[in-house]
N, CA and C atoms as a LAMMPS dump frame, in Angstrom:
ITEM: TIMESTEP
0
ITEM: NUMBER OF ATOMS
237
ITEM: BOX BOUNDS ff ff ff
-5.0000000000000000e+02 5.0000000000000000e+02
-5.0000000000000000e+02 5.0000000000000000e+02
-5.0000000000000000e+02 5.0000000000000000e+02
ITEM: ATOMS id mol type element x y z
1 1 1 N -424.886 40.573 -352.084
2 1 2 C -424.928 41.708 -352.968
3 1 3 C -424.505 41.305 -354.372
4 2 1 N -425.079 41.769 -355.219
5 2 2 C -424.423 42.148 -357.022
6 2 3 C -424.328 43.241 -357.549
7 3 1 N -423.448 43.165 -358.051
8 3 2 C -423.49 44.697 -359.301
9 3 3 C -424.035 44.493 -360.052
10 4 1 N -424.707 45.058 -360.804
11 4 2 C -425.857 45.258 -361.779
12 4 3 C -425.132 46.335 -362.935
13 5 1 N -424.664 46.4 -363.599
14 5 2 C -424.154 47.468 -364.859
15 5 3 C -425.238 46.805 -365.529
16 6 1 N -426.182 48.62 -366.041
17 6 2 C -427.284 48.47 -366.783
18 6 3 C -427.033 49.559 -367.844
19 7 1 N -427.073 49.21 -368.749
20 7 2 C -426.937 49.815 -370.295
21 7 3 C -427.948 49.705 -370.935
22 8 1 N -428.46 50.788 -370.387
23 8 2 C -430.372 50.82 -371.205
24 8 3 C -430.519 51.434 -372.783
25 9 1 N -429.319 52.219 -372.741
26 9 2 C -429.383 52.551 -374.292
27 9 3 C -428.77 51.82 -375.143
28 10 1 N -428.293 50.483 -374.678
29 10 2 C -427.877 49.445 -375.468
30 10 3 C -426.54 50.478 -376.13
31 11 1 N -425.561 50.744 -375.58
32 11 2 C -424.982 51.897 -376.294
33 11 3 C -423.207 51.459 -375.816
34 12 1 N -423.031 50.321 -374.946
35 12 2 C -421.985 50.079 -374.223
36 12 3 C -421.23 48.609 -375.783
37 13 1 N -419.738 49.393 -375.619
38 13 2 C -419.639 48.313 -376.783
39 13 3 C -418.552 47.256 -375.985
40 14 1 N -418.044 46.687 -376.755
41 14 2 C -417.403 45.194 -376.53
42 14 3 C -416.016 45.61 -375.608
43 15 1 N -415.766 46.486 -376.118
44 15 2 C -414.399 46.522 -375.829
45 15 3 C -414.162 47.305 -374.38
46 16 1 N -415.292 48.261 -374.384
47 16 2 C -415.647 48.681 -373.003
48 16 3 C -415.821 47.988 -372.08
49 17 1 N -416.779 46.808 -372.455
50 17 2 C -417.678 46.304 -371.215
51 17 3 C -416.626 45.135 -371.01
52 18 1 N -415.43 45.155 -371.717
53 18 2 C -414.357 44.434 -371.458
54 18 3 C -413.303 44.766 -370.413
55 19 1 N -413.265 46.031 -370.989
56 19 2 C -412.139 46.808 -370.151
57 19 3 C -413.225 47.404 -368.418
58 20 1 N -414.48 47.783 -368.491
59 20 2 C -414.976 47.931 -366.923
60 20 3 C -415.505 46.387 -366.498
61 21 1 N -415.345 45.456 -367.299
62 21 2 C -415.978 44.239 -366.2
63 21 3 C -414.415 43.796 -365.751
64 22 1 N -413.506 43.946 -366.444
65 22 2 C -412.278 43.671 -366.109
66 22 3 C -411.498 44.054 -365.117
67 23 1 N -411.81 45.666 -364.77
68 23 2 C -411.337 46.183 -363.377
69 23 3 C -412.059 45.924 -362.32
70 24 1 N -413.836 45.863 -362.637
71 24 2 C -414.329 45.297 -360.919
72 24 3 C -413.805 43.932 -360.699
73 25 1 N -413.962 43.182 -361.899
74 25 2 C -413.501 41.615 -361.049
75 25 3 C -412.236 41.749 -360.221
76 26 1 N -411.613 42.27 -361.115
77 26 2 C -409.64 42.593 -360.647
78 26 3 C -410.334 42.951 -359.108
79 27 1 N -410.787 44.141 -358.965
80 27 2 C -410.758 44.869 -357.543
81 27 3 C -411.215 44.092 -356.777
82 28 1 N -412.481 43.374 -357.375
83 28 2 C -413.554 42.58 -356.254
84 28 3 C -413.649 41.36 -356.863
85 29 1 N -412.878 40.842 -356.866
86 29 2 C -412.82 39.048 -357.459
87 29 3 C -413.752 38.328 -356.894
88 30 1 N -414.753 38.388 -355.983
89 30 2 C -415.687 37.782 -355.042
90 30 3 C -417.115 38.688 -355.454
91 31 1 N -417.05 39.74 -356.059
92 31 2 C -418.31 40.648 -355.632
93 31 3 C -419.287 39.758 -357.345
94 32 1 N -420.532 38.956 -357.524
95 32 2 C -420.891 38.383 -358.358
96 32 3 C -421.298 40.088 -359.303
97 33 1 N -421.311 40.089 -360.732
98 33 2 C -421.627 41.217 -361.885
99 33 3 C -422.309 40.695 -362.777
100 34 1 N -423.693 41.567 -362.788
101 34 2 C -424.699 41.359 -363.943
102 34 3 C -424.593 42.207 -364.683
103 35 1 N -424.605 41.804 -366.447
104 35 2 C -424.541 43.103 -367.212
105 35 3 C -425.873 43.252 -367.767
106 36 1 N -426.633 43.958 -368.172
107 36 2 C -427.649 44.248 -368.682
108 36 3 C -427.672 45.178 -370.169
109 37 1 N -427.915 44.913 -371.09
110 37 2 C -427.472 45.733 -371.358
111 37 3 C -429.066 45.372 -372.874
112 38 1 N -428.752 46.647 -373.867
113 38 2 C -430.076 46.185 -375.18
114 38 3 C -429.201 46.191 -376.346
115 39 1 N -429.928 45.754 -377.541
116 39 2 C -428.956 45.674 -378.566
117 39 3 C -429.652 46.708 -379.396
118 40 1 N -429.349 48.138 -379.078
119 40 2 C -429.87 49.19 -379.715
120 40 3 C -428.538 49.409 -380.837
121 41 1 N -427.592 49.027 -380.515
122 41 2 C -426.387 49.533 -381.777
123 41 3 C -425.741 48.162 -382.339
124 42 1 N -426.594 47.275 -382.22
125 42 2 C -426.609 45.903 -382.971
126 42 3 C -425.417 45.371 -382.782
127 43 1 N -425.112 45.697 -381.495
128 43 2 C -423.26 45.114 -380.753
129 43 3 C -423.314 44.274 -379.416
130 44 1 N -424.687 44.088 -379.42
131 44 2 C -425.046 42.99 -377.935
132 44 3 C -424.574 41.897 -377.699
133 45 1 N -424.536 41.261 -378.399
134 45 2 C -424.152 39.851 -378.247
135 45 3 C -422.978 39.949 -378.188
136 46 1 N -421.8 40.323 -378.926
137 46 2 C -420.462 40.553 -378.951
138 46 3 C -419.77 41.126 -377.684
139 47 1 N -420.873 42.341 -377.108
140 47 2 C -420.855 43.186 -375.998
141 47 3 C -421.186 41.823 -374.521
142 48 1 N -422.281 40.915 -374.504
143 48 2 C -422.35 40.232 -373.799
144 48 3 C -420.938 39.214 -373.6
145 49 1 N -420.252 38.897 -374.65
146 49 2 C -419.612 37.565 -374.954
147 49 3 C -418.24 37.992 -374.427
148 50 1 N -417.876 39.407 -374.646
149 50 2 C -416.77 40.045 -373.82
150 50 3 C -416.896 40.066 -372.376
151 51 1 N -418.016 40.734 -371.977
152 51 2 C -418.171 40.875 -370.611
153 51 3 C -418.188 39.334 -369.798
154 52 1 N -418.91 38.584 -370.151
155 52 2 C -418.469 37.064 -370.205
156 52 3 C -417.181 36.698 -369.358
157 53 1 N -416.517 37.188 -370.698
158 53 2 C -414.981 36.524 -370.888
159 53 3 C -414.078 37.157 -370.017
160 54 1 N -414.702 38.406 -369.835
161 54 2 C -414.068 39.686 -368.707
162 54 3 C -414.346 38.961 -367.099
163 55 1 N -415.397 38.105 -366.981
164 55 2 C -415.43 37.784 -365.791
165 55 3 C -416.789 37.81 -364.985
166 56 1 N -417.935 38.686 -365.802
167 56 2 C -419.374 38.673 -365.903
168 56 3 C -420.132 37.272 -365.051
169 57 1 N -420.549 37.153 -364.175
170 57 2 C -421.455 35.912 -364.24
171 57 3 C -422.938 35.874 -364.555
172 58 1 N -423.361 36.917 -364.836
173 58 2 C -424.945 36.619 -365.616
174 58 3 C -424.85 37.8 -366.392
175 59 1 N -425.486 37.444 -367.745
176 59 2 C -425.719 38.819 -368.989
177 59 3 C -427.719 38.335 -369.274
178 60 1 N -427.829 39.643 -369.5
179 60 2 C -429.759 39.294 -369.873
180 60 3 C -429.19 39.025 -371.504
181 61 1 N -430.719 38.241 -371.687
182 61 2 C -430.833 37.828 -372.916
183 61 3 C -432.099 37.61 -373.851
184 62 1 N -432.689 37.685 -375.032
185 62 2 C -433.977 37.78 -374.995
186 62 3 C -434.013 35.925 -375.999
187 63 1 N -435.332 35.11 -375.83
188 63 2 C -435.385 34.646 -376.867
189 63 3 C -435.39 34.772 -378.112
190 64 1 N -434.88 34.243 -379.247
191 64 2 C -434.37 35.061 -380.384
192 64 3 C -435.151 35.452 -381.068
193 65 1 N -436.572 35.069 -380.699
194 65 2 C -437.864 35.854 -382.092
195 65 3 C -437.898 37.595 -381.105
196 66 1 N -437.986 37.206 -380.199
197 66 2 C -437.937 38.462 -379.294
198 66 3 C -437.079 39.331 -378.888
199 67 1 N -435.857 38.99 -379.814
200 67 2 C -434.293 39.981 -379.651
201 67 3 C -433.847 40.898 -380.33
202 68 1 N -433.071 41.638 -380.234
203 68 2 C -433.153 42.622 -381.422
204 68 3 C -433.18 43.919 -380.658
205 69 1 N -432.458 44.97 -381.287
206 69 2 C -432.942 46.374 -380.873
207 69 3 C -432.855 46.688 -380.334
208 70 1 N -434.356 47.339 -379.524
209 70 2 C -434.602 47.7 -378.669
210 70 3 C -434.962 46.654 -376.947
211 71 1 N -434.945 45.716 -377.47
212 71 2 C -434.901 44.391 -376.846
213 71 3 C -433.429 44.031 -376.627
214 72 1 N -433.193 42.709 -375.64
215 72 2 C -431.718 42.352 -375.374
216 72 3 C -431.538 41.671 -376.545
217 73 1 N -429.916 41.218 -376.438
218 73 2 C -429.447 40.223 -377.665
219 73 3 C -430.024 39.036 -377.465
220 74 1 N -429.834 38.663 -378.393
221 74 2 C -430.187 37.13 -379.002
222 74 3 C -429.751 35.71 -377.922
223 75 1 N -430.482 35.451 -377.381
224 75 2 C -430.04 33.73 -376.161
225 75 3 C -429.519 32.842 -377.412
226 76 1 N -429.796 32.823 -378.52
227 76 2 C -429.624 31.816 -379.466
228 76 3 C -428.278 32.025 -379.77
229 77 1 N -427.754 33.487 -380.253
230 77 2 C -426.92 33.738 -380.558
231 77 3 C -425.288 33.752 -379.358
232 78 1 N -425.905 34.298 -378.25
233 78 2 C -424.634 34.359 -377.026
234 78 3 C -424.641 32.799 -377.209
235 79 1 N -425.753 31.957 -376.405
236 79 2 C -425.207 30.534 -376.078
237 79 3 C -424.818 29.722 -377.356
């Protein structure tokens, strides 16, 4: 199984996806978490790089001519 947290309105910011990737790992230190999320409020990458750091093991990402917006953040920019 994975968790999947999907943020389709690209609307989830850094500090959030810090503080909820932070309590599932805590609870479920074993359960693997994908974040998904778009860079509709131009806070994706920052939003990915927390969740990350929170404990995240896969974030989507777009190639960077293709990132932006309504699209995921930037692969150029997270890695």
């Amino acid at each position: 199984h994975v968790l999947g947290i999907k943020d389709m309105a690209g609307l989830l910011k850094p500090a959030a996806a810090k503080l909820l990737v932070g309590a599932i790992r805590k609870e479920f230190p074993d359960l693997p978490i994908h974040v998904h999320t778009h860079d509709t409020a131009m806070t994706g990458v920052a939003t990915h790089l927390a969740a990350a750091e929170a404990g995240a093991d896969a974030v989507d990402c777009a190639m960077d001519s293709l990132s932006g917006t309504t699209s995921q953040p930037s692969l150029g920019a997270v890695v």
